[in-house]
Kinemage of the C-alpha trace (Angstrom):
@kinemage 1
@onewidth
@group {chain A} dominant
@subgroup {mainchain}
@vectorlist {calphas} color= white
{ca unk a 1} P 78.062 55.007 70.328
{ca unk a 2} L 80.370 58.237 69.343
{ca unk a 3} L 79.417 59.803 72.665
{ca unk a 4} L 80.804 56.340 74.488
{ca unk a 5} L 84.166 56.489 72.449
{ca unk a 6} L 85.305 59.944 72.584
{ca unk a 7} L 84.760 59.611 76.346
{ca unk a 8} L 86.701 56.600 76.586
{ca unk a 9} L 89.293 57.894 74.558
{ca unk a 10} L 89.035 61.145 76.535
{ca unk a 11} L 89.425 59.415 79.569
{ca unk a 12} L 92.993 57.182 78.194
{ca unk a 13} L 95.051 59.857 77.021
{ca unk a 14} L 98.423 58.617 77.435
{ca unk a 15} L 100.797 60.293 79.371
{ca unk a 16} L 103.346 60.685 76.877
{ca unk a 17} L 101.126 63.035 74.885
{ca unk a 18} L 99.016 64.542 78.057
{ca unk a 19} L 102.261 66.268 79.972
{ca unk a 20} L 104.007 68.134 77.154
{ca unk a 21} L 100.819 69.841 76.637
{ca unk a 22} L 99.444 70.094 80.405
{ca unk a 23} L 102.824 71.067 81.436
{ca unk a 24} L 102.780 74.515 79.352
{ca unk a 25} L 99.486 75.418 80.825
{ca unk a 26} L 99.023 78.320 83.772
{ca unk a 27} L 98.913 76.845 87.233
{ca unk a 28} L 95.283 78.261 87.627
{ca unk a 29} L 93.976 76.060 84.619
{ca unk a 30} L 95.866 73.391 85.784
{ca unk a 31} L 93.771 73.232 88.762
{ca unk a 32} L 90.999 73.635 86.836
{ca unk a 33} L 91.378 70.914 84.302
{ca unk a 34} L 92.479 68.560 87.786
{ca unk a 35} L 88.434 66.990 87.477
{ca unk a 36} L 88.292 65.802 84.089
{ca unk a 37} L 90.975 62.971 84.876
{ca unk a 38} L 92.279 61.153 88.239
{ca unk a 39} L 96.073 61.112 86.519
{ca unk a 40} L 95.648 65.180 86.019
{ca unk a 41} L 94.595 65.705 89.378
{ca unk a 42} L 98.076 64.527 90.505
{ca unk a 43} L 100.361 65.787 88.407
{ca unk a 44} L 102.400 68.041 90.485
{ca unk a 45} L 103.460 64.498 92.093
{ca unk a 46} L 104.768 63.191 88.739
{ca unk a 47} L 108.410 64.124 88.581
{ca unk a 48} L 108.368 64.061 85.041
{ca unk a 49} L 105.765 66.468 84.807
{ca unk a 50} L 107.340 68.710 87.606
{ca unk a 51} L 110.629 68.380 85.327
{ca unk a 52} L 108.632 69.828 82.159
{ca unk a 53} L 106.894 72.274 84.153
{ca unk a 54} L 109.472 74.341 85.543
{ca unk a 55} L 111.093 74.516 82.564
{ca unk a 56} L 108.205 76.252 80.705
{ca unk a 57} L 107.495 78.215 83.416
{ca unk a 58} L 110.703 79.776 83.391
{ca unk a 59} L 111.377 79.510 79.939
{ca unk a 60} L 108.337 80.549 78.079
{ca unk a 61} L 108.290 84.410 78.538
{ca unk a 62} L 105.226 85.662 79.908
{ca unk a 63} L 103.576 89.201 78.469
{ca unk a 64} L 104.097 91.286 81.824
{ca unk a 65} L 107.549 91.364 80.816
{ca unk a 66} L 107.733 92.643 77.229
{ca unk a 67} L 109.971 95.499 76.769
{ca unk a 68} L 110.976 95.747 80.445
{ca unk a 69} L 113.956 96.406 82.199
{ca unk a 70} L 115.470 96.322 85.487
{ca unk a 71} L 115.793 99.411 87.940
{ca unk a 72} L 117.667 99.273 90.890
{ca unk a 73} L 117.025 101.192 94.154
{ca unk a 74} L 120.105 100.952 96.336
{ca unk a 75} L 120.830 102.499 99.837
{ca unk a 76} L 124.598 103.177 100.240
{ca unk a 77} L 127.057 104.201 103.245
{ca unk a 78} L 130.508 104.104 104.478
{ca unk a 79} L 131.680 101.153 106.542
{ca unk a 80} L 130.467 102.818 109.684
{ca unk a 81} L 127.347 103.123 108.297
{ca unk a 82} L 126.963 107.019 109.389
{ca unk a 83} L 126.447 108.000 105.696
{ca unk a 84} L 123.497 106.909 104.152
{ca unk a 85} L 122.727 108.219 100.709
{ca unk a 86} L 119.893 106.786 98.152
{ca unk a 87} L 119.759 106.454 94.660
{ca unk a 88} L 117.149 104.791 91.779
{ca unk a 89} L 119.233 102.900 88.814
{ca unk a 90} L 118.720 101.486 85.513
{ca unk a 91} L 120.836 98.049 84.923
{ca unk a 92} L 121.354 96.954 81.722
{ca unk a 93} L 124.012 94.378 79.995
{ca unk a 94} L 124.544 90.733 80.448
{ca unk a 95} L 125.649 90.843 83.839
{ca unk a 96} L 123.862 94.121 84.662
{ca unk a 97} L 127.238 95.943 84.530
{ca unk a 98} L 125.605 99.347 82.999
{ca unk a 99} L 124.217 101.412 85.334
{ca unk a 100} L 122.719 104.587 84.788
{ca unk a 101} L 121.951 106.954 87.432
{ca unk a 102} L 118.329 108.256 86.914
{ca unk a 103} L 117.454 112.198 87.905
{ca unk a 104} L 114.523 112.297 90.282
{ca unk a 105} L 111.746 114.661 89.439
{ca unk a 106} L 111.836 118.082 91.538
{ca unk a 107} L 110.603 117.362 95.041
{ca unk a 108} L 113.534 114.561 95.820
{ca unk a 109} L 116.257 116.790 94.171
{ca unk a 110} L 117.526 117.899 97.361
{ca unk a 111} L 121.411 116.579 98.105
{ca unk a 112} L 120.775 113.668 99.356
{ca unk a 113} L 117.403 112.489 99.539
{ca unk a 114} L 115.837 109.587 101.472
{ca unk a 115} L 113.290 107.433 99.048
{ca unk a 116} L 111.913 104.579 98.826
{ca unk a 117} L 109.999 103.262 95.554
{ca unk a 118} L 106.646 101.501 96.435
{ca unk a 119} L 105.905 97.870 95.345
{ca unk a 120} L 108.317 96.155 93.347
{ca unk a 121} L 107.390 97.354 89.292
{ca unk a 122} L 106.262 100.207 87.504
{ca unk a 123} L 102.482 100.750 86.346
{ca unk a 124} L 101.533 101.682 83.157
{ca unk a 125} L 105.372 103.204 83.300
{ca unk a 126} L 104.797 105.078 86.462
{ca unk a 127} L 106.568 104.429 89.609
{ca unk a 128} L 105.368 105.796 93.154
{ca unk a 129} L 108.460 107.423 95.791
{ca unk a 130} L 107.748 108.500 98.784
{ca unk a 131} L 109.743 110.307 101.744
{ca unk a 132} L 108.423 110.896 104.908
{ca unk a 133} L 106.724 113.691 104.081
{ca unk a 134} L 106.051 113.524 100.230
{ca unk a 135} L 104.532 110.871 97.807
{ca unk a 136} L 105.085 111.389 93.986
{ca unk a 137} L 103.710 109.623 91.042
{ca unk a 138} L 106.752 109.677 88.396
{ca unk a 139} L 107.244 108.179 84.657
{ca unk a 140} L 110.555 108.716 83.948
{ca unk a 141} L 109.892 107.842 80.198
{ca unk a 142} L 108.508 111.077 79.765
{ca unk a 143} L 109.900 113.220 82.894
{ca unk a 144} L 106.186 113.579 84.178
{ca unk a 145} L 105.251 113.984 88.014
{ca unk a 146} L 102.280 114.224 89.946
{ca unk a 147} L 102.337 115.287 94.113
{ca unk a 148} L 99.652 113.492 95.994
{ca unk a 149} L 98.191 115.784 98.343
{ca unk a 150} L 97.931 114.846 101.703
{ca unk a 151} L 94.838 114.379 103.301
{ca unk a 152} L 92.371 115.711 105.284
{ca unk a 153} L 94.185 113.935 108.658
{ca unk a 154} L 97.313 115.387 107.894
{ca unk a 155} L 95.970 119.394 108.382
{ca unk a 156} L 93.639 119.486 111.077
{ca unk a 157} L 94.983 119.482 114.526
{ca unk a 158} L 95.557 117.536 116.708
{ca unk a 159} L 96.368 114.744 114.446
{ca unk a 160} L 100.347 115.059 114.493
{ca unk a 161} L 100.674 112.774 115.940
{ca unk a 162} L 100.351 109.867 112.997
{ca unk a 163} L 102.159 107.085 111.166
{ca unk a 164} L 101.056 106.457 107.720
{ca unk a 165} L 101.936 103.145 106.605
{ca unk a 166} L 101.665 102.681 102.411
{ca unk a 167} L 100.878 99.630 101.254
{ca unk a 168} L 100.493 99.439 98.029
{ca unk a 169} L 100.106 101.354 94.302
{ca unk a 170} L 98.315 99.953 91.518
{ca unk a 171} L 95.689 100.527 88.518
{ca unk a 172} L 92.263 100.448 88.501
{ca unk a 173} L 91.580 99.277 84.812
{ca unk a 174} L 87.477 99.693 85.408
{ca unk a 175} L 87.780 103.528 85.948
{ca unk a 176} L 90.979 104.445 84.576
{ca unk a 177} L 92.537 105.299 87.818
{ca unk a 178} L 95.537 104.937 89.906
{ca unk a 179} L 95.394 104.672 93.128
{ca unk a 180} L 97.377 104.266 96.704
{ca unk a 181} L 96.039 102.214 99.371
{ca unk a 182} L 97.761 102.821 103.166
{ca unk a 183} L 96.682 103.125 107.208
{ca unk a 184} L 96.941 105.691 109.188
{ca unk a 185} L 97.276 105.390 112.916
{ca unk a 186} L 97.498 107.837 116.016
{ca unk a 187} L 100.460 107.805 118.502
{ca unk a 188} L 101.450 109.909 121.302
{ca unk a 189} L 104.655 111.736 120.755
{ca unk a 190} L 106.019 113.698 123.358
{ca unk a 191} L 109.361 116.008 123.486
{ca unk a 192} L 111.886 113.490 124.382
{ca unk a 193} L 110.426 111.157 121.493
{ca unk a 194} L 113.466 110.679 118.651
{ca unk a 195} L 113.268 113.493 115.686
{ca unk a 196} L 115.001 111.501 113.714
{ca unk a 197} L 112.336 108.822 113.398
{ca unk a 198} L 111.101 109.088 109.548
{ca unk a 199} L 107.720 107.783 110.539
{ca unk a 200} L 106.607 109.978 113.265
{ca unk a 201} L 106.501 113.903 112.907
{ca unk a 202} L 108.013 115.733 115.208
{ca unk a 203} L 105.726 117.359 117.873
{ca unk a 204} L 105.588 120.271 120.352
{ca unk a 205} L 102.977 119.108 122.651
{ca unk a 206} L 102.086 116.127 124.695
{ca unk a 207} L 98.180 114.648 123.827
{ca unk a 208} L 98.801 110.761 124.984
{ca unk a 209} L 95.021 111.039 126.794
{ca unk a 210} L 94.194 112.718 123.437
{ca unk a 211} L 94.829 110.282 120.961
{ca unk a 212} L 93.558 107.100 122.677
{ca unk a 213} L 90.497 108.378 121.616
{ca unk a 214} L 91.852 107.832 117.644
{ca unk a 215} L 90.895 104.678 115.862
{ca unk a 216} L 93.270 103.336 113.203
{ca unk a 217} L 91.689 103.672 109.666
{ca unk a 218} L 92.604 102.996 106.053
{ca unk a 219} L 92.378 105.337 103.057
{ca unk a 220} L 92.862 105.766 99.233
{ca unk a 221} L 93.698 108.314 97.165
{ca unk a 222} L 92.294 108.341 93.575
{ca unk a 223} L 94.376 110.420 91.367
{ca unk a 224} L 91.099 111.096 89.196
{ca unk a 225} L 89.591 113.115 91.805
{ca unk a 226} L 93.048 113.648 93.503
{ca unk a 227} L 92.346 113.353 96.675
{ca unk a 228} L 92.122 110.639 99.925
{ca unk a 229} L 89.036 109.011 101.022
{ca unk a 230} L 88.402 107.141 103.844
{ca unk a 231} L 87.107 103.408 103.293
{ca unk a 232} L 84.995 101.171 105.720
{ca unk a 233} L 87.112 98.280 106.343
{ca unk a 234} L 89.842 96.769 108.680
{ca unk a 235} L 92.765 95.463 106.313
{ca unk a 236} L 95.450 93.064 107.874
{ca unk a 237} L 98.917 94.797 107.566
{ca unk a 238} L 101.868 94.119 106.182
{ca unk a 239} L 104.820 92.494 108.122
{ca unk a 240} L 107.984 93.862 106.610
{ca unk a 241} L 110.660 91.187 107.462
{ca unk a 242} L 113.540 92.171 105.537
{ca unk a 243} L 115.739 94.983 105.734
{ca unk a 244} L 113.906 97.545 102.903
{ca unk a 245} L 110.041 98.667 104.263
{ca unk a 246} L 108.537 97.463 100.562
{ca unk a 247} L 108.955 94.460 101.427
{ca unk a 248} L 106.496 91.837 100.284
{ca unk a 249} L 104.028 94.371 98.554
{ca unk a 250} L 102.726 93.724 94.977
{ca unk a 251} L 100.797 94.835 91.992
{ca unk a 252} L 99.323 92.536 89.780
{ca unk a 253} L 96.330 92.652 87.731
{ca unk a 254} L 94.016 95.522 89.292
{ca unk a 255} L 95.002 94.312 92.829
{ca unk a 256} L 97.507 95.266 95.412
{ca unk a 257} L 99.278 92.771 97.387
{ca unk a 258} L 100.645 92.017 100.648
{ca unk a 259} L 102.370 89.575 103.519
{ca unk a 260} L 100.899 89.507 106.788
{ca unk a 261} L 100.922 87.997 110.185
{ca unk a 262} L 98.377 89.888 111.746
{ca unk a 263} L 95.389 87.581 110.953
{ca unk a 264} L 94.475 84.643 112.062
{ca unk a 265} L 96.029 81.905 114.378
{ca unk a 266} L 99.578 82.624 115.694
{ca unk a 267} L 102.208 82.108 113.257
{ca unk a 268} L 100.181 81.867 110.049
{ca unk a 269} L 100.781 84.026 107.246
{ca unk a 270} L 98.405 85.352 104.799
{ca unk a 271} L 98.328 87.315 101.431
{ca unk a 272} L 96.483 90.161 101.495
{ca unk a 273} L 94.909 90.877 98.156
{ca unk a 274} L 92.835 94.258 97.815
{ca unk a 275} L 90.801 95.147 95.005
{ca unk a 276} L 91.272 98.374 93.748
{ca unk a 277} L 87.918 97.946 91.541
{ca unk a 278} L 85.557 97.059 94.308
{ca unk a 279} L 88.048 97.850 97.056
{ca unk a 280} L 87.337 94.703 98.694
{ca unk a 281} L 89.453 92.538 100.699
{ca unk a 282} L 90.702 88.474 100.020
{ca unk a 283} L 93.104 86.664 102.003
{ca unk a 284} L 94.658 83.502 101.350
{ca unk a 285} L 96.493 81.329 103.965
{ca unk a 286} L 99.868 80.576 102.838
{ca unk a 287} L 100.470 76.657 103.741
{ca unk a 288} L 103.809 76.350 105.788
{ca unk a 289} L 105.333 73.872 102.878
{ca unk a 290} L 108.030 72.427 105.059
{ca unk a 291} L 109.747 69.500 105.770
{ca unk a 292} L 107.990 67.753 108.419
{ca unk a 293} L 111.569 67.467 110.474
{ca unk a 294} L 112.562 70.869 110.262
{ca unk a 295} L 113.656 71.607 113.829
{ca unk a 296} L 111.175 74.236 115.221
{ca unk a 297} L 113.902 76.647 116.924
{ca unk a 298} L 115.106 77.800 113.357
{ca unk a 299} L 114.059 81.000 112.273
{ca unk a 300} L 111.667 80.806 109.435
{ca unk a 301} L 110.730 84.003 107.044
{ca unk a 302} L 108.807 84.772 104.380
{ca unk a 303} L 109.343 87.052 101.084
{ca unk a 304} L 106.631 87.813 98.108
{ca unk a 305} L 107.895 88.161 94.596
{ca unk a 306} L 106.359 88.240 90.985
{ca unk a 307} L 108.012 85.470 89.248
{ca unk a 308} L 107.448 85.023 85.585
{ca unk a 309} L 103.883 86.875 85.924
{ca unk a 310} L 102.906 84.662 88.869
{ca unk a 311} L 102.384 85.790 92.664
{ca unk a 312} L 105.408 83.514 94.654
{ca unk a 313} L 105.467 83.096 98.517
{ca unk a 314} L 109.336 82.272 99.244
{ca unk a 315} L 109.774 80.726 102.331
{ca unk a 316} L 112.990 80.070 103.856
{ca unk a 317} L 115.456 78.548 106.915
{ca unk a 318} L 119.129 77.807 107.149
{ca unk a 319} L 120.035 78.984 103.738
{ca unk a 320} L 116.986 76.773 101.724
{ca unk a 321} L 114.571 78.313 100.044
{ca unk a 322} L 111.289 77.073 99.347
{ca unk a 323} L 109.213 78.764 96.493
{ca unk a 324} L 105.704 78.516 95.794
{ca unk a 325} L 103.464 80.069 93.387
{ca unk a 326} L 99.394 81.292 93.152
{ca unk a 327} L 96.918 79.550 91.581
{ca unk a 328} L 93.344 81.098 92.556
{ca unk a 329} L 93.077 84.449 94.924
{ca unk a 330} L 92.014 83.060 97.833
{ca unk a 331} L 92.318 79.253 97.928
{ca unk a 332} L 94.840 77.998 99.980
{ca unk a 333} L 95.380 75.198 97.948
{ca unk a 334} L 95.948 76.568 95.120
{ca unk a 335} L 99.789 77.276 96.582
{ca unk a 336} L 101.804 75.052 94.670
{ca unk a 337} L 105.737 74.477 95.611
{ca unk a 338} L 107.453 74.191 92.232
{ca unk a 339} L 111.764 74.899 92.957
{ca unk a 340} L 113.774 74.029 96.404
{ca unk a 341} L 116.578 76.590 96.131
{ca unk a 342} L 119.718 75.539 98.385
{ca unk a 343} L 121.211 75.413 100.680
{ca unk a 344} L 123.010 78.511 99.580
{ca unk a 345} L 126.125 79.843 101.082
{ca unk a 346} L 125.990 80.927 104.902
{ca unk a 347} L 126.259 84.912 103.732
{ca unk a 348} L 122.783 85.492 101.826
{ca unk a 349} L 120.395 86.906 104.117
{ca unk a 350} L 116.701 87.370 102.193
{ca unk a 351} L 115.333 87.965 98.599
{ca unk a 352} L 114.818 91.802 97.535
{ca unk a 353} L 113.184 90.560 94.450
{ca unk a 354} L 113.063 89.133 91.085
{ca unk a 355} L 113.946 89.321 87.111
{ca unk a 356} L 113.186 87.842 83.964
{ca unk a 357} L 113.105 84.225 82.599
{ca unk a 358} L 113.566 82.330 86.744
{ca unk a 359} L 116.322 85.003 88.068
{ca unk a 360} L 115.870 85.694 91.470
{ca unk a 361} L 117.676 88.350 93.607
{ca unk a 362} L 119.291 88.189 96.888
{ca unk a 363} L 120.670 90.558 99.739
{ca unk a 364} L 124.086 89.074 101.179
{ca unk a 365} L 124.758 89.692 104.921
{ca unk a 366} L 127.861 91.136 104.762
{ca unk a 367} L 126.803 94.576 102.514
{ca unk a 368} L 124.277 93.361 101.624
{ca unk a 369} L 125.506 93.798 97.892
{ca unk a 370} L 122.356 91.847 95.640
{ca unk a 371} L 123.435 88.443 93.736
{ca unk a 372} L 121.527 86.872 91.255
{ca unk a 373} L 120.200 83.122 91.164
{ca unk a 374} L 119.576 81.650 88.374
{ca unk a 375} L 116.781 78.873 88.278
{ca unk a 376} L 117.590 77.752 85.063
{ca unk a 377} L 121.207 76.739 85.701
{ca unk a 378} L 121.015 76.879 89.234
{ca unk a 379} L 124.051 79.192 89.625
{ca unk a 380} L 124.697 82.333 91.527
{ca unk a 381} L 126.331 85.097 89.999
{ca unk a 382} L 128.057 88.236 91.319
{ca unk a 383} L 126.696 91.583 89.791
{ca unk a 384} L 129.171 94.245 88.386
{ca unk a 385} L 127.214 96.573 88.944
{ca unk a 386} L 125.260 97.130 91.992
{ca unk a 387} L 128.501 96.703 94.048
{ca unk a 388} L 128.605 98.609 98.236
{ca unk a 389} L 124.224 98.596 97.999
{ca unk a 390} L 123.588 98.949 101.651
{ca unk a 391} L 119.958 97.557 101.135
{ca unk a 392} L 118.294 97.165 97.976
{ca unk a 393} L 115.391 96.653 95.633
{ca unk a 394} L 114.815 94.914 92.410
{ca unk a 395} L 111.919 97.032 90.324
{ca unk a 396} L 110.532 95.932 87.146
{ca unk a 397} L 110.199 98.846 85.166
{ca unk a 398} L 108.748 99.128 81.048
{ca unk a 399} L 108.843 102.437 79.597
{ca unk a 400} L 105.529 104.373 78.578
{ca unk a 401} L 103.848 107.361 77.332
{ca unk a 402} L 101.260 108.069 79.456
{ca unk a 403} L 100.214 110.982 81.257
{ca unk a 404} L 100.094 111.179 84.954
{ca unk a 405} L 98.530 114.856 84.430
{ca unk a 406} L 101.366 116.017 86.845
{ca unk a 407} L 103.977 118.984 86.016
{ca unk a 408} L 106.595 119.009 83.036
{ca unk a 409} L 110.602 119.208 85.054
């Protein structure tokens, strides 16, 4: 008799009382807890519900971002766009009018270096730059930097011919190790290829017949045994779409994270999730999530951010964005579309990344100087101070003490 009324009283939990509490759960629970009730297992087609849930998404503040702050990588030039310079910022204040210039550790001192910072936050405090010729593990907390070394393909001839894509830096929390996951491939370069391309080496001697006999391959570098290793597995790349090369690549919770196009049926898009534990491979189909009317000749993209702790596909056309956030690694359906941004004005072009509590960032076309939306209030707001930014990239960055073991500057 007490077994048959807690179920039925189980089973008749009002509304009223069910979605203030549902709506503050994780979207992965949510999912989850879908079974025990037919009303729960359509929720996210209650428009009261959505109302509540966006709101506590946004609003209650989620531990990845405790004690953070926002760093700003910026590529500037003149109107002609002949002088490129780059530099790595801290923003603080209300409307991220303080900006600090931060000094680079030793090998990127040079007058003007060319850097980009890989994935879009900092790991245990340490960020990873990279050149075209140089990688560097860097906490700026505590002016610490480590050189990777390059690998065994990068010395012996006649591999100069190579293009080492990075795609992503994370933690390995099961043996205390960082680590950088990227593909190498073999091209032939000849004399009248361009010097000036910062992917390809420069190279004396003609081998086209020589390298055809080079298969593409993937490799890691552990900075415990500091050093690269070859693994056994074909990866789907990364499809950069917007103008900076990181792109849609992400750390989160011992995995690294990436867009792609390169699997699967023709125009589908996938995230790419490698372990850095097990250094196995997931992918999960991101669902096109579009009006059923859109007309097919617009030009559709796609952007991943970390929004509020949660892995979001952004997927836009004509100036609306649609954004959708991870349940399960893996499941398709576990995509949920929570906010419809827009349309926005005619000049913003893609996002370069995201903030705290909903704020979302976005190039403009014309210089491509970063605005803010906020999904709160649904406003866009100018920035003081990340004004002439070329291209640009939002980094999450929380300050730490811990060694890289690289070389006091």
């Amino acid at each position: 008799m007490v077994k048959y009324v807690s179920e039925k009283v189980r089973n008749h939990i009002p509304d009223d009382l069910a979605i203030p509490i549902l709506s503050k759960l994780p979207l992965k629970s949510l999912k989850r807890f879908g079974c025990v009730n037919k009303s729960w297992s359509v929720l996210f087609e209650n428009p009261k519900f959505m109302v509540e849930f966006r709101n506590n998404f946004i609003s209650i503040p989620h531990s990845y971002y405790n004690d953070t702050s926002l760093l700003l990588h910026q590529i500037v030039c003149n109107h002609n766009h002949t002088y490129i310079s780059f530099y790595l910022h801290s923003l603080s204040g209300e409307r991220l009018e303080n900006k600090v210039k931060l000094d680079l550790p030793n090998p990127f001192q040079q007058q003007e270096p060319g850097f980009y910072v890989l994935v879009s936050g900092s790991i245990n405090g340490i960020l990873c730059l990279y050149d075209r010729d140089t990688i560097v593990m860097w906490n700026p907390t505590i002016e610490e930097f480590k050189v990777i070394p390059p690998s065994r393909v990068e010395s012996l001839p006649p591999y100069q011919g190579i293009i080492k894509y990075l795609h992503g830096f994370g933690y390995d929390p099961f043996s205390d190790d960082y680590k950088i996951i990227r593909k190498v491939i073999f091209v032939p370069v000849t004399d009248d290829d361009d010097d000036d391309d910062d992917d390809i080496p420069p190279c004396d001697v003609k081998w086209k017949d020589m390298c055809e006999n080079y298969e593409p391959f993937w490799e890691v570098y552990s900075l415990v045994y500091n050093s690269w290793r070859k693994v056994d597995l074909v990866l789907p790349t990364c499809c950069w779409e917007g103008g900076n090369r990181n792109d849609n690549l992400l750390y989160l919770d011992g995995m690294c994270h990436w867009l792609s196009n390169s699997y699967g049926e023709y125009n589908e898009e996938y995230l790419v999730s490698f372990d850095l534990a097990d250094e196995i491979c997931f992918t999960t189909l991101i669902p096109t999530l579009m009006p059923l009317d859109i007309d097919p000749n617009n030009w559709v993209s796609h952007a991943l951010v970390l929004l509020n702790g949660s892995i979001a596909s952004i997927l836009w056309y004509t100036n609306t964005f649609h954004i959708s956030i991870l349940g399960k690694v893996g499941v398709k359906e576990s995509w949920t579309k929570i906010f419809v941004v827009g349309p926005l004005s005619d000049d913003i072009k893609f996002p370069i990344g995201a903030g705290k509590n909903g704020d979302i960032f976005f190039a403009k076309k014309e210089g491509r100087e970063p605005i803010c939306f906020d999904l709160c209030t649904q406003m866009i707001e100018e920035l003081d101070g990340v004004k002439g930014a070329y291209n640009s990239q939002i980094i999450i960055y929380k300050e730490s003490l811990v060694s890289i073991g690289g070389k006091h500057h």
